[in-house]
PDBQT receptor file of N, H, CA, C and O in Angstrom, charges set to zero:
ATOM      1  N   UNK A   1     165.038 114.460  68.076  1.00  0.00    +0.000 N 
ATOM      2  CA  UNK A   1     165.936 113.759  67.175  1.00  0.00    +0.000 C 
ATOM      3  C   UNK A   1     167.055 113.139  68.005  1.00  0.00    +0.000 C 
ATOM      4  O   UNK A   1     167.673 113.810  68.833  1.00  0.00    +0.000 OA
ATOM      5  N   UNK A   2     167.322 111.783  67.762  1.00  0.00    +0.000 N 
ATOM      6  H   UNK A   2     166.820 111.238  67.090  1.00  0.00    +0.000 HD
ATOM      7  CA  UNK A   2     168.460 111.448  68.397  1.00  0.00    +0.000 C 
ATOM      8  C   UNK A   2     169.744 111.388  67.129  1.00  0.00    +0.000 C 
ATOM      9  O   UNK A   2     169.727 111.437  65.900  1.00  0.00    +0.000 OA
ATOM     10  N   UNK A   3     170.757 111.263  68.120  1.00  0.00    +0.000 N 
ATOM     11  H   UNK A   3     170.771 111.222  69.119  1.00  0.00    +0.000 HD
ATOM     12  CA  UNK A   3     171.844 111.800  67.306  1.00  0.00    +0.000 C 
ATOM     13  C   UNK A   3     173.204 110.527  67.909  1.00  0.00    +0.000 C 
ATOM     14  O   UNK A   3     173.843 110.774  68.933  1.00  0.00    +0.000 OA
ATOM     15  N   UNK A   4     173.353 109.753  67.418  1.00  0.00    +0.000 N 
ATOM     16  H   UNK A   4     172.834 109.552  66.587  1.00  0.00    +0.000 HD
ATOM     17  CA  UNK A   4     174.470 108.433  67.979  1.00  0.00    +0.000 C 
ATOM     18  C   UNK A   4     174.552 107.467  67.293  1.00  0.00    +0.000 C 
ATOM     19  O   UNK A   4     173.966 107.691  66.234  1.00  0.00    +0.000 OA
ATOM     20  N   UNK A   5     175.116 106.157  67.333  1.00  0.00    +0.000 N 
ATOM     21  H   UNK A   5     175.592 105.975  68.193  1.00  0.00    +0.000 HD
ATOM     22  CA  UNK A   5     174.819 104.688  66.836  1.00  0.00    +0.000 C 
ATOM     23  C   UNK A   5     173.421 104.238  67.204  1.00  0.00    +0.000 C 
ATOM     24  O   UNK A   5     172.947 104.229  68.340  1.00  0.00    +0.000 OA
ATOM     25  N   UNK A   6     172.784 103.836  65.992  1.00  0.00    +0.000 N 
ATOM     26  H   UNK A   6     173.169 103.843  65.069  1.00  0.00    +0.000 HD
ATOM     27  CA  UNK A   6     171.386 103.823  65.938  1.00  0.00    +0.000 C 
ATOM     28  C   UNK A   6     171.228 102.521  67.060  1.00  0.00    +0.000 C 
ATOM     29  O   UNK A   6     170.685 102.836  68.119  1.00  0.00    +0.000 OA
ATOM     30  N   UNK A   7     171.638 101.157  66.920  1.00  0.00    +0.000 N 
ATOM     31  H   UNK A   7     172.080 100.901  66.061  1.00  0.00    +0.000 HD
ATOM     32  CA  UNK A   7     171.633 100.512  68.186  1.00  0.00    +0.000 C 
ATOM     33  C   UNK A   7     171.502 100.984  69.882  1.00  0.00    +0.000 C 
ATOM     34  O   UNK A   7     170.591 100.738  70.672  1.00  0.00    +0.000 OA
ATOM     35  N   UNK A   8     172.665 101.682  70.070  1.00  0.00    +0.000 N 
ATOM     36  H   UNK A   8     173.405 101.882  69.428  1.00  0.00    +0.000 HD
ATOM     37  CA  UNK A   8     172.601 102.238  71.550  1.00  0.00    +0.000 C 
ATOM     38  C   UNK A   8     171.435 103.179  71.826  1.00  0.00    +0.000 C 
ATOM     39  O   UNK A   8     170.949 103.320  72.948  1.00  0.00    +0.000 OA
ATOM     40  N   UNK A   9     170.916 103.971  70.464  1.00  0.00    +0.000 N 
ATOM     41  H   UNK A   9     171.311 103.857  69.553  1.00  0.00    +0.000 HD
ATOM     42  CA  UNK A   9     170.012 104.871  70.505  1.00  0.00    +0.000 C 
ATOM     43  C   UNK A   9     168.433 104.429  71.074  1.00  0.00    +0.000 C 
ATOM     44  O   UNK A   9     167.612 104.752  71.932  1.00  0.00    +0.000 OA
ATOM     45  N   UNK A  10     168.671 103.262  69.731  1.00  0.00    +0.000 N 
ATOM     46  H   UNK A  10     169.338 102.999  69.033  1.00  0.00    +0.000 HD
ATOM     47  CA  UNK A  10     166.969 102.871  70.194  1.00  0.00    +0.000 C 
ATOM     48  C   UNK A  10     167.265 102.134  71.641  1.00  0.00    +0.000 C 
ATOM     49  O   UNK A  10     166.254 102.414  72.284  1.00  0.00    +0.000 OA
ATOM     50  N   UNK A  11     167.975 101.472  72.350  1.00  0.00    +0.000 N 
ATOM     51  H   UNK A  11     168.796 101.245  71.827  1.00  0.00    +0.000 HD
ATOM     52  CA  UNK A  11     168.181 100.953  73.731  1.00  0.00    +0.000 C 
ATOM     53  C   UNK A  11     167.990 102.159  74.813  1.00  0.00    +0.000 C 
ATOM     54  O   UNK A  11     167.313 102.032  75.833  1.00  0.00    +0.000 OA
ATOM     55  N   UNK A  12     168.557 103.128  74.512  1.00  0.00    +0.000 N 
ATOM     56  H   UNK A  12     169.107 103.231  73.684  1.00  0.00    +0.000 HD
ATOM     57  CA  UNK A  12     168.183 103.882  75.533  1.00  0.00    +0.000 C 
ATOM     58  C   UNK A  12     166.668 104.149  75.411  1.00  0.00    +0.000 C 
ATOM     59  O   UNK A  12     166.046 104.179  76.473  1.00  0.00    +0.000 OA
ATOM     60  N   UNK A  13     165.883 104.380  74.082  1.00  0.00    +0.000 N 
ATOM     61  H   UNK A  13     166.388 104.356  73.220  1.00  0.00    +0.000 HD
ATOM     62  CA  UNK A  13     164.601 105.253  73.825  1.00  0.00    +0.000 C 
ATOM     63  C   UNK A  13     163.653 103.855  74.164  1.00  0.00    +0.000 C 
ATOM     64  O   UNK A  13     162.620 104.061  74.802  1.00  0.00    +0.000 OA
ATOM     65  N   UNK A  14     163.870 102.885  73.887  1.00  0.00    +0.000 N 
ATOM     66  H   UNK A  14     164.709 102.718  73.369  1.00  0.00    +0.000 HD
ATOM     67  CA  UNK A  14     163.085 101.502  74.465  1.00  0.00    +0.000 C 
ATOM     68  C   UNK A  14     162.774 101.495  76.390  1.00  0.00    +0.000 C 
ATOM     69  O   UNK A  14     161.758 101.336  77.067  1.00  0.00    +0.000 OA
ATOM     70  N   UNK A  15     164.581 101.817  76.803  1.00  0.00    +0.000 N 
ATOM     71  H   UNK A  15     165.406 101.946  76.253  1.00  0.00    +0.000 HD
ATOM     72  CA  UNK A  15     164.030 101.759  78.514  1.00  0.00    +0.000 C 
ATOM     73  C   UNK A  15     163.922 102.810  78.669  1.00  0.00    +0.000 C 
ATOM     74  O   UNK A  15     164.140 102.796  79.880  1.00  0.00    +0.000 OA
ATOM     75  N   UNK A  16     163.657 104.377  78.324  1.00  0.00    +0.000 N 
ATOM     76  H   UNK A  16     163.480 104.388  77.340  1.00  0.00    +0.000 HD
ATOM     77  CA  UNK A  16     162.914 105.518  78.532  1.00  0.00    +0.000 C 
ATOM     78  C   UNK A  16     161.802 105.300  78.696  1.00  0.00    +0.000 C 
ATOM     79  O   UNK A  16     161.071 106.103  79.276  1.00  0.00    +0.000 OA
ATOM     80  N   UNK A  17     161.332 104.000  78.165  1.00  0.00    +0.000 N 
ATOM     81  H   UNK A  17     161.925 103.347  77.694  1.00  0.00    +0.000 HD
ATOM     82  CA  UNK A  17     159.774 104.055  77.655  1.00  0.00    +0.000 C 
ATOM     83  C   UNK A  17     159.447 102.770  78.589  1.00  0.00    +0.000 C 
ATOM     84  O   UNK A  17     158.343 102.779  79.132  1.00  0.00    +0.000 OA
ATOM     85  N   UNK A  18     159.856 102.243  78.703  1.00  0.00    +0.000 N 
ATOM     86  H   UNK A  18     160.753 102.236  78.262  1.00  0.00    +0.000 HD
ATOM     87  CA  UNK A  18     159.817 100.752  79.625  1.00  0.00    +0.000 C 
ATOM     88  C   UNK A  18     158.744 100.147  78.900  1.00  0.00    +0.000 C 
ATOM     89  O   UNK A  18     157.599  99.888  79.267  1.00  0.00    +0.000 OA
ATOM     90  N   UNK A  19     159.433  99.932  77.585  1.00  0.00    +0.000 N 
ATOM     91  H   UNK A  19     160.363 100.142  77.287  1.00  0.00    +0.000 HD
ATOM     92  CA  UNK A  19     159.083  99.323  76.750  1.00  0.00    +0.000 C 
ATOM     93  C   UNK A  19     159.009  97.998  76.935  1.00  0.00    +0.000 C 
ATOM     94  O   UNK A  19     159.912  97.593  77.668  1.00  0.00    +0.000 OA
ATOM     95  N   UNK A  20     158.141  97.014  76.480  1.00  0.00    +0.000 N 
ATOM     96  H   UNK A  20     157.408  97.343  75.885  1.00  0.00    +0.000 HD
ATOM     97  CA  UNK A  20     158.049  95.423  76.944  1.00  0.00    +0.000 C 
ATOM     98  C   UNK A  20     158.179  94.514  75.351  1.00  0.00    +0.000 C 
ATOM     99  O   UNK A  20     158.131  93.285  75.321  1.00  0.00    +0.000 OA
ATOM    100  N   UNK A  21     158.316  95.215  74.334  1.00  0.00    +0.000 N 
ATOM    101  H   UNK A  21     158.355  96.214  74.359  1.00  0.00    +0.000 HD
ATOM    102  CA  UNK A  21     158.349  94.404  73.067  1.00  0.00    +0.000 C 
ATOM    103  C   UNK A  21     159.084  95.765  72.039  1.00  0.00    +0.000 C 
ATOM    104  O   UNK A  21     158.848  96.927  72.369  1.00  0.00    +0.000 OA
ATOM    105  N   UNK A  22     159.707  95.552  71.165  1.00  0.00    +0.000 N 
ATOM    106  H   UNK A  22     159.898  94.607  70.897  1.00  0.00    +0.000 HD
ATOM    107  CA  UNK A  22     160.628  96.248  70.083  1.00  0.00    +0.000 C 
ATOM    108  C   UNK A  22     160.402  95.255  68.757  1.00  0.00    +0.000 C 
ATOM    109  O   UNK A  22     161.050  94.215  68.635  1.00  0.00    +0.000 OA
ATOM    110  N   UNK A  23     159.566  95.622  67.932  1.00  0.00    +0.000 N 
ATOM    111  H   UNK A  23     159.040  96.466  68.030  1.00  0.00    +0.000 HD
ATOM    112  CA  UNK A  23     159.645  94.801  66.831  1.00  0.00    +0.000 C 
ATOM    113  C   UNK A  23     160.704  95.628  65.349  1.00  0.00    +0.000 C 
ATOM    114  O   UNK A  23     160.493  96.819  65.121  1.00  0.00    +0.000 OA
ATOM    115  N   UNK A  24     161.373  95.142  64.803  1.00  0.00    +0.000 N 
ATOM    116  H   UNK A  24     161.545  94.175  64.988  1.00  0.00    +0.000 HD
ATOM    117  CA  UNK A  24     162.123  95.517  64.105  1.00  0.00    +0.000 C 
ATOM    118  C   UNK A  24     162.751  95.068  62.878  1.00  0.00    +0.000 C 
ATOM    119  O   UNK A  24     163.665  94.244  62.909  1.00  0.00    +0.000 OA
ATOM    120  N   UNK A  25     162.272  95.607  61.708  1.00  0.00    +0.000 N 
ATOM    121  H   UNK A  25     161.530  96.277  61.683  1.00  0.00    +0.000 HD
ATOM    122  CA  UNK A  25     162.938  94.971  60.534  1.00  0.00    +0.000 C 
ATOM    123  C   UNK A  25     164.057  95.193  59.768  1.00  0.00    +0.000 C 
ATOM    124  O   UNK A  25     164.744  96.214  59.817  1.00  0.00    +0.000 OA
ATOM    125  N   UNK A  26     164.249  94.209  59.037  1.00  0.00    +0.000 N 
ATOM    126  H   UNK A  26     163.692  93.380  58.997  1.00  0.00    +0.000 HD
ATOM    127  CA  UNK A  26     165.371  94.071  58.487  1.00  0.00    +0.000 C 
ATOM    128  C   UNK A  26     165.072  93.790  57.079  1.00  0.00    +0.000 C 
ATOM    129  O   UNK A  26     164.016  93.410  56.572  1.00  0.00    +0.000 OA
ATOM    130  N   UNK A  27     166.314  94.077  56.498  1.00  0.00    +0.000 N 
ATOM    131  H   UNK A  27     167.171  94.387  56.909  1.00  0.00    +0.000 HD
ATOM    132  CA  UNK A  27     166.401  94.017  54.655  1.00  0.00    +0.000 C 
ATOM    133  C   UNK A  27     168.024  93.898  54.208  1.00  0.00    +0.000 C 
ATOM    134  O   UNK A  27     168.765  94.880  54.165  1.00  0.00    +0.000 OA
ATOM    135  N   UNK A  28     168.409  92.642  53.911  1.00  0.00    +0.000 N 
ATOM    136  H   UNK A  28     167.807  91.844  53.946  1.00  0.00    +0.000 HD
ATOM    137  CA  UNK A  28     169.781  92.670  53.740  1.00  0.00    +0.000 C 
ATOM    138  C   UNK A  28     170.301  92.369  52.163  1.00  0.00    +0.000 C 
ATOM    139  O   UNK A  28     169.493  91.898  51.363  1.00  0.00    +0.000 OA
ATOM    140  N   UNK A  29     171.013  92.520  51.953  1.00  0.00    +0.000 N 
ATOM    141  H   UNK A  29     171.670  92.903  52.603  1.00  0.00    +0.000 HD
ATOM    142  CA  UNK A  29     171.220  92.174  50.383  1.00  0.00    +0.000 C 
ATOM    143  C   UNK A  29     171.992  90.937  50.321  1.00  0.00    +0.000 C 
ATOM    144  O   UNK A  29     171.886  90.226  49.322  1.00  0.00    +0.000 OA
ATOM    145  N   UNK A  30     172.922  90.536  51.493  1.00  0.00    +0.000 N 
ATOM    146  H   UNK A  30     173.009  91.113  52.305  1.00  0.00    +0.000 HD
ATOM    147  CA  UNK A  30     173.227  89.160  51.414  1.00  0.00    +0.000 C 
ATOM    148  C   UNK A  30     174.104  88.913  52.892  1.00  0.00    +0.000 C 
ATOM    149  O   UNK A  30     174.731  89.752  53.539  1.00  0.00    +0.000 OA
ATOM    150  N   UNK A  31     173.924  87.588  53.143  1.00  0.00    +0.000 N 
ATOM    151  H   UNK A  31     173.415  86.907  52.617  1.00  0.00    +0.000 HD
ATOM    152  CA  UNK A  31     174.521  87.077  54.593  1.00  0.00    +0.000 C 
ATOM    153  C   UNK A  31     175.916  87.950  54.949  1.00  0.00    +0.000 C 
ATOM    154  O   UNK A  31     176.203  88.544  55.988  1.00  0.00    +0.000 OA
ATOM    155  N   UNK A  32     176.754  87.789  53.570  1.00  0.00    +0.000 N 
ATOM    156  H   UNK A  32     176.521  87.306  52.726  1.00  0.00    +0.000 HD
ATOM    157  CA  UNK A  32     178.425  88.088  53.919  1.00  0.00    +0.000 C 
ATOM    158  C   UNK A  32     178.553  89.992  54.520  1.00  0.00    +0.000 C 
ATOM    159  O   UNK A  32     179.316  90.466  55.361  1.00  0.00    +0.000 OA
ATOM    160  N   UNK A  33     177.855  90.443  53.972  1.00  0.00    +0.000 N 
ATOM    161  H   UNK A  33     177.235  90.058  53.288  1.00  0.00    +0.000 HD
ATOM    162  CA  UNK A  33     177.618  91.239  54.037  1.00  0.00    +0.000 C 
ATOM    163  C   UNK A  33     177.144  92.122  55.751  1.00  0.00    +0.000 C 
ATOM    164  O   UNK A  33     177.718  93.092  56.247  1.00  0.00    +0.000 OA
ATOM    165  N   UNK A  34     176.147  91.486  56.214  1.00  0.00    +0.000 N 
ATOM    166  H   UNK A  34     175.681  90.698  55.811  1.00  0.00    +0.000 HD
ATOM    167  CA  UNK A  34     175.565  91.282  57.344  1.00  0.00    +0.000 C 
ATOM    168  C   UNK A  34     176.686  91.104  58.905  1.00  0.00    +0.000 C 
ATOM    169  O   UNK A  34     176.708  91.634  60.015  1.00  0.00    +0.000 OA
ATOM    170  N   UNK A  35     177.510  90.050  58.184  1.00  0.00    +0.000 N 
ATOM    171  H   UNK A  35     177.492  89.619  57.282  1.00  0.00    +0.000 HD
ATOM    172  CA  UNK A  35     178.667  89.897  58.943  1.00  0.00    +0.000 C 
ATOM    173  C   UNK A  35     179.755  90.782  58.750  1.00  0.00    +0.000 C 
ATOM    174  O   UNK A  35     180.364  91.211  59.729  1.00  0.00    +0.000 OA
ATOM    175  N   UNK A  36     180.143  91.178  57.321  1.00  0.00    +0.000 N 
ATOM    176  H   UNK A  36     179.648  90.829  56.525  1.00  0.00    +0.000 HD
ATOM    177  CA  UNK A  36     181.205  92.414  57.650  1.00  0.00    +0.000 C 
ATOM    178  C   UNK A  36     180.715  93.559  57.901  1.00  0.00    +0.000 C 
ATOM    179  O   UNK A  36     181.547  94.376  58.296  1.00  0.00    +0.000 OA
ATOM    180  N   UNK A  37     179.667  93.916  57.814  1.00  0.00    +0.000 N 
ATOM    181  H   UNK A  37     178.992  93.252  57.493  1.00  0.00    +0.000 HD
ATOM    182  CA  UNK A  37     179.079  95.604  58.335  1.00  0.00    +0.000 C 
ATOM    183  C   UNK A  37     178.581  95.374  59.337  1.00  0.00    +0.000 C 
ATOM    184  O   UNK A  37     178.694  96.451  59.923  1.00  0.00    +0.000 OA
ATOM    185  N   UNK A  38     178.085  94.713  59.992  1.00  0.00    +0.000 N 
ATOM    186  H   UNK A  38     177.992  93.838  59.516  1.00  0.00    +0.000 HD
ATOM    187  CA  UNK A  38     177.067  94.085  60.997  1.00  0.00    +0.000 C 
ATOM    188  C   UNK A  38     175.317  95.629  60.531  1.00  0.00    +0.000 C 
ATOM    189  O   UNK A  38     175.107  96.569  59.765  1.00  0.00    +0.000 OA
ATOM    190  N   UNK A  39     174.687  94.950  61.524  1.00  0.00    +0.000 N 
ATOM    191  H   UNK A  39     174.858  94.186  62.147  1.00  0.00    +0.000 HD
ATOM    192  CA  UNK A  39     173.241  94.976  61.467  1.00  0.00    +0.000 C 
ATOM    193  C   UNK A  39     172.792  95.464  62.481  1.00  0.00    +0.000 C 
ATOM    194  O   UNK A  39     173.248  94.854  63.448  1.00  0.00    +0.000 OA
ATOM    195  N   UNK A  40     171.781  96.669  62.921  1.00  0.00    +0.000 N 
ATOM    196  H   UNK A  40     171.410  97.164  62.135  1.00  0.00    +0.000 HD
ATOM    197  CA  UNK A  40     171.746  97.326  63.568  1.00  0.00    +0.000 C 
ATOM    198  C   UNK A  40     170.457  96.318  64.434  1.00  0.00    +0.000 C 
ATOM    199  O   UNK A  40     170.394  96.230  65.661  1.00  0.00    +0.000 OA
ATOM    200  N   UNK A  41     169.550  95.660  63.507  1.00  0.00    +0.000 N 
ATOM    201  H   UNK A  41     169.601  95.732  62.510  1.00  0.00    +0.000 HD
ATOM    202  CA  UNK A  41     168.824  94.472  63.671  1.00  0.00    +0.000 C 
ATOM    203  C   UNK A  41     169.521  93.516  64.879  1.00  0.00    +0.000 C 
ATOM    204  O   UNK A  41     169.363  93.400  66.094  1.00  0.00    +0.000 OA
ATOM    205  N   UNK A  42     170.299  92.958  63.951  1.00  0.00    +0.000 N 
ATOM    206  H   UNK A  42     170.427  93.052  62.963  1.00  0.00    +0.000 HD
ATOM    207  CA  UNK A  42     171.244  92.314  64.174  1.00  0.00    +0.000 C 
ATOM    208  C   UNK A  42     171.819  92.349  66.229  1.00  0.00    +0.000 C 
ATOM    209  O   UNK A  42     171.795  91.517  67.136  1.00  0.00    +0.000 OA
ATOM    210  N   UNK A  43     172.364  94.145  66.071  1.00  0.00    +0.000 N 
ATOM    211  H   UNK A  43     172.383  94.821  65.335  1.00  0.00    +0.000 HD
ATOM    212  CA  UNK A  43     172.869  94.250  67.254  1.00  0.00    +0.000 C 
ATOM    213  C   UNK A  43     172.027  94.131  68.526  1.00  0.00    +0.000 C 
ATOM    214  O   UNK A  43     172.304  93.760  69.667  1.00  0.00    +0.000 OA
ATOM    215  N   UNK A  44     170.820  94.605  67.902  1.00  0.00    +0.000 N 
ATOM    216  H   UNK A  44     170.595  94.907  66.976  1.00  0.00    +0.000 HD
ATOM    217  CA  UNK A  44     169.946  95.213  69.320  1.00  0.00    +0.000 C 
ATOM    218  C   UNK A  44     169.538  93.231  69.527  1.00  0.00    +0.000 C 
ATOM    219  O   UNK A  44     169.757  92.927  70.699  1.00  0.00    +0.000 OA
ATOM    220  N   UNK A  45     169.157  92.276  68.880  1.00  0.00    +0.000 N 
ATOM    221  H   UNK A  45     168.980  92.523  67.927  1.00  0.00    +0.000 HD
ATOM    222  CA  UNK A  45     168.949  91.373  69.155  1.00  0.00    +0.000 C 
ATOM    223  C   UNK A  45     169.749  90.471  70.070  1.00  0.00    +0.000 C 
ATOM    224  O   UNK A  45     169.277  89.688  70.894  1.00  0.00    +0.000 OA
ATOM    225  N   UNK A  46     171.296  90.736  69.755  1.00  0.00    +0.000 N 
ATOM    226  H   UNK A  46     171.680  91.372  69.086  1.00  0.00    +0.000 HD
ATOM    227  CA  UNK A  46     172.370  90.226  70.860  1.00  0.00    +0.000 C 
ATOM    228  C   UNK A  46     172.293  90.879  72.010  1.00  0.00    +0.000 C 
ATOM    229  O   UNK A  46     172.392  90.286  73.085  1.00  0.00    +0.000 OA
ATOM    230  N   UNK A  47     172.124  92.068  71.921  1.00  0.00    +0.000 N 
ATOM    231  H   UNK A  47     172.044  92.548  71.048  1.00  0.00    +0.000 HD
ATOM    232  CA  UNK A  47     171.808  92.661  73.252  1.00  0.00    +0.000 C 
ATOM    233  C   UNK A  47     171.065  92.354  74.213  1.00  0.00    +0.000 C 
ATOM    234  O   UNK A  47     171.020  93.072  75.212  1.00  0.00    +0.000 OA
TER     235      UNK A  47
């Protein structure tokens, strides 16, 4: 079980794995939204 901000989490468990692709979905209820909570989607993609 990991235990942190789900972003940094899956980044570390991706290069544990030397992982070459991360597919990942998303479900938002609306744009404004997306931008004031941000998106865990969202983050790992800027990354």
């Amino acid at each position: 079980m990991l235990d942190g901000e789900a972003n940094y989490e899956i980044l570390e468990f991706i290069k544990e794995w030397e992982a070459d692709l991360l597919v990942i979905g998303t479900h938002s209820h609306n744009f404004l939204e997306n931008v004031l909570m941000g998106n865990t989607a969202v983050k790992l993609v800027r990354h």
